[in-house]
C-alpha positions as CSV (number, residue, x, y, z in Angstrom):
1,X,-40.1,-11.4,131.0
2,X,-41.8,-13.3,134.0
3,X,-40.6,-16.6,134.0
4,X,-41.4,-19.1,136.5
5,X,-38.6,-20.7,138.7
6,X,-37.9,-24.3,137.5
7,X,-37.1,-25.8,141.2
8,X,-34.7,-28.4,140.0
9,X,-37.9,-30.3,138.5
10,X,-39.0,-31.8,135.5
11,X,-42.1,-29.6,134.4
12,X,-45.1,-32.4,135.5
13,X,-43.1,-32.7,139.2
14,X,-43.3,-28.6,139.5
15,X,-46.3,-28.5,138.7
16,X,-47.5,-31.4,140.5
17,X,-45.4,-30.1,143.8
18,X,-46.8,-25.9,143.4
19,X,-50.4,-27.7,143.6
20,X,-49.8,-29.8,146.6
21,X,-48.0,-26.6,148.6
22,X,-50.7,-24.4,147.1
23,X,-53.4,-26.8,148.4
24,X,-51.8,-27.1,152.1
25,X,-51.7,-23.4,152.4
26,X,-55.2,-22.4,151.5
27,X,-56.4,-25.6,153.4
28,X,-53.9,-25.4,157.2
29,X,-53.1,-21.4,155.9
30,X,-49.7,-21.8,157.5
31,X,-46.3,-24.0,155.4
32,X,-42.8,-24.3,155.6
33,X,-41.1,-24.7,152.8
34,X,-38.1,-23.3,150.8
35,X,-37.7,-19.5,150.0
36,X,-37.8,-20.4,145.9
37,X,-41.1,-22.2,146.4
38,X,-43.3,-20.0,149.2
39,X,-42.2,-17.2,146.2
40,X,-43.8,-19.1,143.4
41,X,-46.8,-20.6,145.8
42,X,-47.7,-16.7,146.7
43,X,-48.2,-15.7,143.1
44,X,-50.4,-18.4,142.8
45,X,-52.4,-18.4,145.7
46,X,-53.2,-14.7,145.1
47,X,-54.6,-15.4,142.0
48,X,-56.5,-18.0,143.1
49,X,-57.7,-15.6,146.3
50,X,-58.6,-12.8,143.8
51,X,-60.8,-15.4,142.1
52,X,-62.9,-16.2,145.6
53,X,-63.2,-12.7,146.1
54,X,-64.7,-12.0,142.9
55,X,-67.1,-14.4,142.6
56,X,-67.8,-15.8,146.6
57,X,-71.6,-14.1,146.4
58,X,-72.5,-14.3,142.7
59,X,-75.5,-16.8,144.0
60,X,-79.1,-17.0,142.9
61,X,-82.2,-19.0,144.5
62,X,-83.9,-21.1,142.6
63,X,-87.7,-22.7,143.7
64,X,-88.1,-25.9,142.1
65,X,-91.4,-28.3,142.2
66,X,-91.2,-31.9,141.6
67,X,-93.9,-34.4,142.8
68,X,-93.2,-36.5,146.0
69,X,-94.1,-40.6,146.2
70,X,-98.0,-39.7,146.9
71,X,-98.1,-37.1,143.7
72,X,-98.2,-34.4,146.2
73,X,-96.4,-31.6,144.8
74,X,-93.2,-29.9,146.7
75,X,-91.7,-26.8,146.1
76,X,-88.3,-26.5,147.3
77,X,-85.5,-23.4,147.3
78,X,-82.2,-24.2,146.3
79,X,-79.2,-21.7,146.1
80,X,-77.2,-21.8,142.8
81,X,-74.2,-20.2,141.0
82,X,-74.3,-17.9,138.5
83,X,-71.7,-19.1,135.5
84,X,-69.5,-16.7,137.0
85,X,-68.8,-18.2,139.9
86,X,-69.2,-22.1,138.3
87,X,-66.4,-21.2,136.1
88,X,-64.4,-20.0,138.8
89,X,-65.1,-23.2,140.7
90,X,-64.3,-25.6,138.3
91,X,-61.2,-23.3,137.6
92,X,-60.8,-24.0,141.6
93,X,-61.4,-26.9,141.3
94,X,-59.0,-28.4,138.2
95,X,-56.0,-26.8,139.9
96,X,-56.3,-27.5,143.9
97,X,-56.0,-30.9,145.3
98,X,-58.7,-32.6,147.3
99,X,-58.3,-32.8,150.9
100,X,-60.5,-34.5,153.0
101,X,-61.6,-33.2,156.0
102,X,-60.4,-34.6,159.3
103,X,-62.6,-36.7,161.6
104,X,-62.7,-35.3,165.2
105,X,-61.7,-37.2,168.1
106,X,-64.8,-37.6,169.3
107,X,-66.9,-37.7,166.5
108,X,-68.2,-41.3,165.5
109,X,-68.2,-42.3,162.1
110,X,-71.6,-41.4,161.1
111,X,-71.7,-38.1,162.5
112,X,-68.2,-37.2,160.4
113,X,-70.5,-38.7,157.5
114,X,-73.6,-36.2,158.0
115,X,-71.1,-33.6,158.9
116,X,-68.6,-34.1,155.1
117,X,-71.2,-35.5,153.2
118,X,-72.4,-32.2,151.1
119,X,-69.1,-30.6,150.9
120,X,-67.1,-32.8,148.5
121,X,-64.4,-30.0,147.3
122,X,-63.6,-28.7,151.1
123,X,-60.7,-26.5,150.2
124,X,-62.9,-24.4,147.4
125,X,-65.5,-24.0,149.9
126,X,-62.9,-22.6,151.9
127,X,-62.3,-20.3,149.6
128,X,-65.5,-19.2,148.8
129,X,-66.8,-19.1,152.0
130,X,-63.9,-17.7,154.6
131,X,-61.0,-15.9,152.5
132,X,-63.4,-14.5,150.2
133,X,-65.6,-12.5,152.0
134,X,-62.7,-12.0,155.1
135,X,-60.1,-10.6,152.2
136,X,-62.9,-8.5,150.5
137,X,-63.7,-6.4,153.3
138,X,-59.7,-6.3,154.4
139,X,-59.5,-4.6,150.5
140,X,-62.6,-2.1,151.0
141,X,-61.0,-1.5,154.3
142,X,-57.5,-0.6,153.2
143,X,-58.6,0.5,149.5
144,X,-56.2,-1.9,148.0
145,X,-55.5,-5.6,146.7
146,X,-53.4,-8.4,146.1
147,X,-51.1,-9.8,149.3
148,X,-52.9,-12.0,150.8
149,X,-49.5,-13.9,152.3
150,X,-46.8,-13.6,154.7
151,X,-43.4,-14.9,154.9
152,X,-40.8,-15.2,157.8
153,X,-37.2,-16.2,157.3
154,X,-36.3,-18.9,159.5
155,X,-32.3,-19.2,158.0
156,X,-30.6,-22.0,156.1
157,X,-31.6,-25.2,156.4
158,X,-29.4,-27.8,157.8
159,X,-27.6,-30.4,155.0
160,X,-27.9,-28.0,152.1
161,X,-28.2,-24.5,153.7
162,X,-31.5,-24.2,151.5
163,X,-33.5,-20.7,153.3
164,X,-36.3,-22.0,154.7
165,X,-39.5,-19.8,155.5
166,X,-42.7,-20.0,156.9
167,X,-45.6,-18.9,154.3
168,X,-49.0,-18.2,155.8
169,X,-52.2,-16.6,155.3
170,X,-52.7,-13.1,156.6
């Protein structure tokens, strides 16, 4: 029977500390962090992988007309999900964590604004958008699925000789 680890934690603080680890690993795709956790975080971040890859092009475009200020009517494309993918968004997005993306050094503040401003969810964008399509064709390629991470021993930690590793993306 698969069992998940309990960490030493109440059940709302495991859960609350596998989403914050799973968010900084799809979001930097490199974490150090104890042996027990990287082996829960994998497990979940495949899943969540598998989901992008699934669903990343189930799109549609949509033409929509609507009438402008002078009654002039407009007809404007829009790209859309199919409930597919919506459901595997909002799956995305209930679990993951929002992180907001970094301002550049020399960005000003209304260019970061133009830049962030239509991606609100930036780490299941990420999803959809790079690791889906770059793990798809890495499965097509190699005719198989499913380990999408890496982990290297780095040895015991100092204090409480914990074994520390270093998960990242492939």
């Amino acid at each position: 029977m698969a069992t998940q680890r309990k960490l030493g934690r109440t059940a709302s603080q495991r859960k609350a500390l596998l989403r914050n680890l799973t968010t900084n690993l799809l979001w930097y795709g490199r974490i150090e962090t104890t042996e027990a956790k990287a082996k829960e975080v994998r497990s979940i971040v495949d899943k969540m992988v598998t989901l992008a890859i699934r669903e990343y092009d189930q799109t549609v475009e949509v033409e929509k007309e609507f009438n402008n200020e002078k009654m002039q009517v407009v007809k404007e494309t829009f790209v859309n999900d199919l409930p597919s993918k919506l459901h595997a968004r909002r799956l995305m997005m209930a679990y993951l964590y929002d992180v907001q993306e970094a301002k550049q050094d020399d960005e000003s503040k209304a260019d970061y604004k133009e830049r962030t401003k239509d991606n609100k969810h930036p780490v299941v964008e990420k999803l959809f958008r790079e690791y889906g399509p770059k793990y798809r064709a890495r499965n097509q390629e190699k005719g198989c699925a499913g380990g999408y991470t890496k982990m290297y021993k780095l040895g015991p930690r100092r204090g409480d000789a914990a074994e520390m590793v270093i998960i990242e993306m492939l």
